[in-house]
C-alpha positions in Angstrom: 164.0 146.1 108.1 164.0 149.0 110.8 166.7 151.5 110.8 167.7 152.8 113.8 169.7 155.8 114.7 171.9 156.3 117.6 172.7 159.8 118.3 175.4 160.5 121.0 176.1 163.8 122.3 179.4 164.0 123.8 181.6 167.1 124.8 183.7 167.2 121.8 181.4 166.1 119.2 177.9 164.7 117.9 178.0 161.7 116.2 175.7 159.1 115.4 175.3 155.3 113.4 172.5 153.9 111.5 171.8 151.0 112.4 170.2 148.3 110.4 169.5 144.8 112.4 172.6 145.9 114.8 175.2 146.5 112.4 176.4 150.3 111.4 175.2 151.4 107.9 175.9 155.1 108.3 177.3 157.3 110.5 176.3 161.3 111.3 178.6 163.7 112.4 177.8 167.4 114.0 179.3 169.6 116.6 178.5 169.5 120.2 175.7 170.8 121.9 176.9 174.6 122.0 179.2 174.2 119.6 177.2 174.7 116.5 177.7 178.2 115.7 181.5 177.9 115.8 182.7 178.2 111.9 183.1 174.8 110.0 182.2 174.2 106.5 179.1 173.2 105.0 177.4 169.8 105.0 174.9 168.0 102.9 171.4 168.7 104.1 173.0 172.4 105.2 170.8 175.4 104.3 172.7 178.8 103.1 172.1 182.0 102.2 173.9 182.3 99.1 174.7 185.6 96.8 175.0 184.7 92.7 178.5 185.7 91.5 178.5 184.5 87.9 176.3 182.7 85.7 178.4 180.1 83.8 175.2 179.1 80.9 177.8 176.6 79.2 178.2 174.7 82.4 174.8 174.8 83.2 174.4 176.8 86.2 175.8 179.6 88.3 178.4 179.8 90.9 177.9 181.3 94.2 179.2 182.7 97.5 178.1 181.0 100.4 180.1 182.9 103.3 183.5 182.3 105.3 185.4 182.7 101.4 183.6 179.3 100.0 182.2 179.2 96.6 179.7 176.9 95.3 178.0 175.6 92.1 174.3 176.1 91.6 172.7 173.0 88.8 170.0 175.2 86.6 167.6 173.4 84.1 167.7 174.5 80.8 164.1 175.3 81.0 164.8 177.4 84.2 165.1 181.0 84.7 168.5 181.6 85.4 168.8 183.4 88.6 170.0 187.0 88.3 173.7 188.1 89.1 173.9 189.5 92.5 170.8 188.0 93.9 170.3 186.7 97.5 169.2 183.4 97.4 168.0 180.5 100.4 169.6 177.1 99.2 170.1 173.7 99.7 173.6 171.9 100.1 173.7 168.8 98.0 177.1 168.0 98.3 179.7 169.4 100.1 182.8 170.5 98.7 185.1 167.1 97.5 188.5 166.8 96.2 189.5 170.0 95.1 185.9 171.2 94.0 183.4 173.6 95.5 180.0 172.2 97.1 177.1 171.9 95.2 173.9 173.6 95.7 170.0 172.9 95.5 167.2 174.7 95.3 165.3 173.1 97.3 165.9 174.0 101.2 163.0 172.9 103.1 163.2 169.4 102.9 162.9 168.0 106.3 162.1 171.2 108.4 159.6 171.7 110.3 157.3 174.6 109.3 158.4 176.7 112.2 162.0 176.2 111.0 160.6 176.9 107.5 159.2 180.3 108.4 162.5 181.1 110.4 164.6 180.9 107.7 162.8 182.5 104.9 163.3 185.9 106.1 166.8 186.1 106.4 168.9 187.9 104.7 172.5 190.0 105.0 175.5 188.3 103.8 176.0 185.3 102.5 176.2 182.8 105.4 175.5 179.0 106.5 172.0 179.4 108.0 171.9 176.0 109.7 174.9 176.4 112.3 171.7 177.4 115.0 170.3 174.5 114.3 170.2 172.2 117.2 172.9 169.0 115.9 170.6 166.5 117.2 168.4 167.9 114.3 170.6 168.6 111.9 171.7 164.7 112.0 168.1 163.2 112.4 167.4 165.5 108.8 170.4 164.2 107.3 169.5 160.5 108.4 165.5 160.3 106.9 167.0 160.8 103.6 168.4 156.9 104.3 164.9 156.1 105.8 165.5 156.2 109.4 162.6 154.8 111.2 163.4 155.3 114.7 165.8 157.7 116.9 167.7 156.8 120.1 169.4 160.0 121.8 171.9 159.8 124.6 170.7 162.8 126.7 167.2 164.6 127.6 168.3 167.9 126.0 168.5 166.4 122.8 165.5 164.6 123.0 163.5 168.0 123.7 165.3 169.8 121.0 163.8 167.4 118.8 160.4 167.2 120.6 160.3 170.5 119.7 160.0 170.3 116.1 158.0 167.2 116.0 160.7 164.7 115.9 160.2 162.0 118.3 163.0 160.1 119.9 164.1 158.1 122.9 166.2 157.7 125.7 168.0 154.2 125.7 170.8 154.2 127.7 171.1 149.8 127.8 171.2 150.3 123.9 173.9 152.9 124.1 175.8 150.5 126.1 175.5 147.8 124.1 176.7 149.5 121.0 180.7 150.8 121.0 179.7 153.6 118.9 183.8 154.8 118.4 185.0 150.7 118.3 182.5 151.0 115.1 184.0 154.2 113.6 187.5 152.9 114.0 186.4 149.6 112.0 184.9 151.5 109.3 188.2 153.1 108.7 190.5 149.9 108.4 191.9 148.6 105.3 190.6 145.3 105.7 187.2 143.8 106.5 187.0 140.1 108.0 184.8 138.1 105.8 185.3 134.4 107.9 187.1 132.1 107.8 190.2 133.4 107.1 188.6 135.7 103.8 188.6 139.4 103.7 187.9 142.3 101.7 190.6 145.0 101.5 189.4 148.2 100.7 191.5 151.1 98.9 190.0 154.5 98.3 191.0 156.7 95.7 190.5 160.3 94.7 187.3 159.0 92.3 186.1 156.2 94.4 187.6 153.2 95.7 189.2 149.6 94.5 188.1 146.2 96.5 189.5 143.4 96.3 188.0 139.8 98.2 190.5 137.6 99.2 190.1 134.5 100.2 192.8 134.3 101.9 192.6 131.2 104.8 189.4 130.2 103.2 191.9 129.0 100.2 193.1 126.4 102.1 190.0 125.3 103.9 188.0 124.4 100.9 188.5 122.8 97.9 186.6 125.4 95.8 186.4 128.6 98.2 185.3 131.1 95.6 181.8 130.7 95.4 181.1 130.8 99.1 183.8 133.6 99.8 181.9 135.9 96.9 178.5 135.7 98.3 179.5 136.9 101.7 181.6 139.1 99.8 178.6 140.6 98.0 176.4 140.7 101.3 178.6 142.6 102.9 179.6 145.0 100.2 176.9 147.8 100.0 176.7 147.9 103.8 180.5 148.3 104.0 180.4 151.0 101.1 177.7 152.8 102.8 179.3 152.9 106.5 182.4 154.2 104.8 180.5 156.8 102.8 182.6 155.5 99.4 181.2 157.0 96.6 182.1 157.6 92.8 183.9 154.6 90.4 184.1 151.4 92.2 186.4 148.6 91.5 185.2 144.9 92.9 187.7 142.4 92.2 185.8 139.1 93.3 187.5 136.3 93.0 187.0 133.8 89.3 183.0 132.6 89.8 183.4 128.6 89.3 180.8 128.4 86.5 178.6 131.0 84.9 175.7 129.7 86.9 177.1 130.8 89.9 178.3 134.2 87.8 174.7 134.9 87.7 173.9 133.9 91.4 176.7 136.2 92.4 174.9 138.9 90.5 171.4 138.5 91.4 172.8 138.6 95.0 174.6 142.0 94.3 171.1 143.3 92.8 169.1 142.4 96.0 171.4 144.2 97.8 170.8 147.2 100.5 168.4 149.7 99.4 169.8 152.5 101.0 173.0 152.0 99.2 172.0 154.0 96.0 174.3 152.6 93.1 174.4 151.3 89.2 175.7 148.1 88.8 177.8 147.0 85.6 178.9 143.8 84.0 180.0 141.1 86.2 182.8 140.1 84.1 184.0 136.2 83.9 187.2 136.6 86.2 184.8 138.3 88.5 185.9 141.9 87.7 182.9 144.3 88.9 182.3 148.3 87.6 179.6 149.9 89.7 179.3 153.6 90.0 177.4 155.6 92.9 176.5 159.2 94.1 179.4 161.2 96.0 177.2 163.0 97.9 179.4 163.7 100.9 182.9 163.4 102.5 183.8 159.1 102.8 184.7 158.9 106.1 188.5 158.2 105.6 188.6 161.8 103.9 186.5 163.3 107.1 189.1 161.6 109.6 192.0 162.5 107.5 194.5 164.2 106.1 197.5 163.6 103.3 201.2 163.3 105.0 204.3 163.1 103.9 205.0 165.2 100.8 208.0 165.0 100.9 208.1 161.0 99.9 207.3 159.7 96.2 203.6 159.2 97.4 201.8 160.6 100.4 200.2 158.7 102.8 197.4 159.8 105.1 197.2 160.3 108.8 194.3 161.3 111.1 193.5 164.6 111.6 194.5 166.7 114.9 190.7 167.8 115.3 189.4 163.8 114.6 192.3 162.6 117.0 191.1 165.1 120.1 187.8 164.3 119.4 188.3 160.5 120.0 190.6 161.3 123.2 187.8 163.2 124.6 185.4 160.2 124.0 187.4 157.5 125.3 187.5 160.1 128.4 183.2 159.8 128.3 183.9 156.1 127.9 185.8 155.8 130.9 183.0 158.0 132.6 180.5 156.5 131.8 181.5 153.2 133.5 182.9 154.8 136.2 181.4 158.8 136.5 183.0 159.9 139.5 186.5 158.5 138.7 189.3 161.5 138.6 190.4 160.9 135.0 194.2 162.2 133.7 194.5 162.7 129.6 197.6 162.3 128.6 198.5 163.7 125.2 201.4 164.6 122.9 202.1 168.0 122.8 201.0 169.0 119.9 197.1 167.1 120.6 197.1 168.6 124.4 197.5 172.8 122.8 194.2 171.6 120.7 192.2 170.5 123.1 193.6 173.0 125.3 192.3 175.9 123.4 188.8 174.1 123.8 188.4 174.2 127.2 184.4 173.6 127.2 185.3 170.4 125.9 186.4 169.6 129.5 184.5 171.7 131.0 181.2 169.9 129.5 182.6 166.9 131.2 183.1 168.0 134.5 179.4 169.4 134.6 178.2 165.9 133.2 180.0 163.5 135.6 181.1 165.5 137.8 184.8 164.4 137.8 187.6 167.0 137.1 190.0 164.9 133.8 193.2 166.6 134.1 194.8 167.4 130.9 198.3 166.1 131.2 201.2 167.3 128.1 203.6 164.5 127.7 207.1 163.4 126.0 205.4 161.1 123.7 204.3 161.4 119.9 202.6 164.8 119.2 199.0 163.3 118.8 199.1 160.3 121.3 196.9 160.0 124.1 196.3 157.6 127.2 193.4 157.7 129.6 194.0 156.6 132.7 192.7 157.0 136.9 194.7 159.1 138.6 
């Protein structure tokens, strides 16, 4: 099947979903257009210029300095020359850093660039430094995309389009499709603890630091059928991978599906999980009798939860999370471009908490960008309320 991605350039913030028959597989996040070369940390599908610190042989690689006081681990074969102490080196980002641990580094680095981009970047040299922060982000997200097999691109705005026309990446302008699609109203489901099922069944998803536990509750569905479990663990097991992948879970994973009603339908349940989405890469385990599934897959970037969020209140037995204050003024500034977009010459007010108007405050191209797009001034307004609330309304 075709996957499709939407890439919307907004004021604050690129972002983008992968779209597989409608639904959200995957979504792509970048800095806005003249943004990019403002510091931020390194990516998967990012190219560095990296200087060797130490070779660690029993660990089986080297570690590195990548710029802006990150450090990074370089995987070397055995039958590989190790690279030399002190040594300048262009390299890939595999994985960024996760929980506590530095990002992890590739060799290869031109994967996905054109050969113009190719021949930029292998001159370079000074100190060690993120390379791809001049990289248009319309690009950066369509390289980080066609490693899930996206087929076709839909950008929100001509610039973006040429950027990529420019290094043979061929996209369109859709604005219906944009329309139809509530790119944020998609985010902001990714990121809930539960996931509808029908009829009254859900999935309820918990991450932890090394993956995540699911359980699939039947919930209503208990009550409407006799025998529920069958039916509610297929959908269950349709929906999983694609739910996984929009979230960006990765690691150990926990599937608690509810007691299979025979051990036929144990093994219908399991070739259903095997046919699953391809562009979830994972290794099943033994489906156990109660239902009790162990399935392990690639962290190869921030989940989405850990992207939009941040641990609070340390000073209780356990910490909770809340959204960040860049996530949170990036979503204000988008439900302002909703509002625009339905209405572009409307005189917009923001209202936000103290603490979330000073942040967007101290971007004032955010705004700005706005005003040259639509032509409509949005007031920032600094209110009584909670420090990272925000209203939209016409003034």
């Amino acid at each position: 099947m075709t996957l499709t991605l939407l890439i919307a350039c907004g004021a604050a913030e690129t972002k983008a979903a992968l779209l597989q028959g409608g639904e959200p597989v995957r979504f792509f996040f970048a800095p806005a257009r003249g943004d990019e070369g403002l510091p931020r940390a390194a990516e998967a599908g990012d190219i560095v210029l990296a200087r060797i610190k130490t070779a660690a042989p029993a660990l089986g690689g080297a570690f590195a300095d990548i710029g802006a006081g990150a450090d990074a681990f370089l995987p070397v074969r055995r039958t590989a020359k190790a690279p030399v102490e002190g040594a300048l080196l262009l390299l890939g980002v595999r994985r960024p850093a996760l929980g506590g641990k530095g990002a992890v580094l590739e060799a290869t680095w031109k994967r996905g660039l054109s050969p113009r981009q190719a021949a930029a970047l292998s001159g370079s040299g000074g100190a060690p430094r993120l390379l791809t922060q001049s990289f248009d982000p319309a690009i950066m997200i369509a390289r980080r995309a066609a490693a899930f097999g996206a087929t076709a691109i839909i950008v929100s705005r001509p610039d973006a389009q040429r950027a990529l026309a420019a290094e043979g990446i061929a996209a369109k302008i859709d604005d219906e499709r944009f329309a139809d699609f509530d790119l944020e109203e998609a985010i902001a489901e990714a990121l809930a603890l539960l996931v509808p099922l029908g009829g009254g069944a859900r999935l309820v998803v918990a991450e932890t630091a090394g993956g995540a536990v699911i359980d699939v509750d039947a919930g209503a569905a208990a009550d409407a059928a006799r025998k529920p479990n069958d039916a509610v663990n297929e959908r269950a097991a349709k929906r999983l991978f694609a739910e996984l992948s929009r979230r960006a879970i990765g690691g150990r994973i926990i599937v608690d599906f509810l007691p299979p009603s025979a051990p036929a339908r144990r093994q219908a349940l399991l070739k259903t999980l095997e046919a699953g989405a391809d562009y979830y890469e994972r290794q099943l385990g033994k489906l156990a009798p109660d239902g009790l599934l162990d399935l392990t897959a690639p962290r190869r970037d921030l989940s989405l939860l850990d992207r939009a969020s941040e641990e609070a209140g340390d000073d209780f037995i356990r910490s909770g999370r809340r959204l960040t204050l860049d996530w949170t003024a990036k979503r204000a500034v988008a439900a302002v471009e909703t509002r625009l977009d339905r209405h572009p010459r409307l005189s917009i007010s923001l209202d936000a908490g103290a603490e979330l108007a000073r942040y967007i405050e101290e971007r004032p191209q955010w705004l700005a960008r706005l005003a040259e797009r639509y032509g409509a001034r949005t007031a920032l307004q600094a209110t009584q309320g909670p420090a990272r609330s925000f209203d939209v309304r016409e003034r």
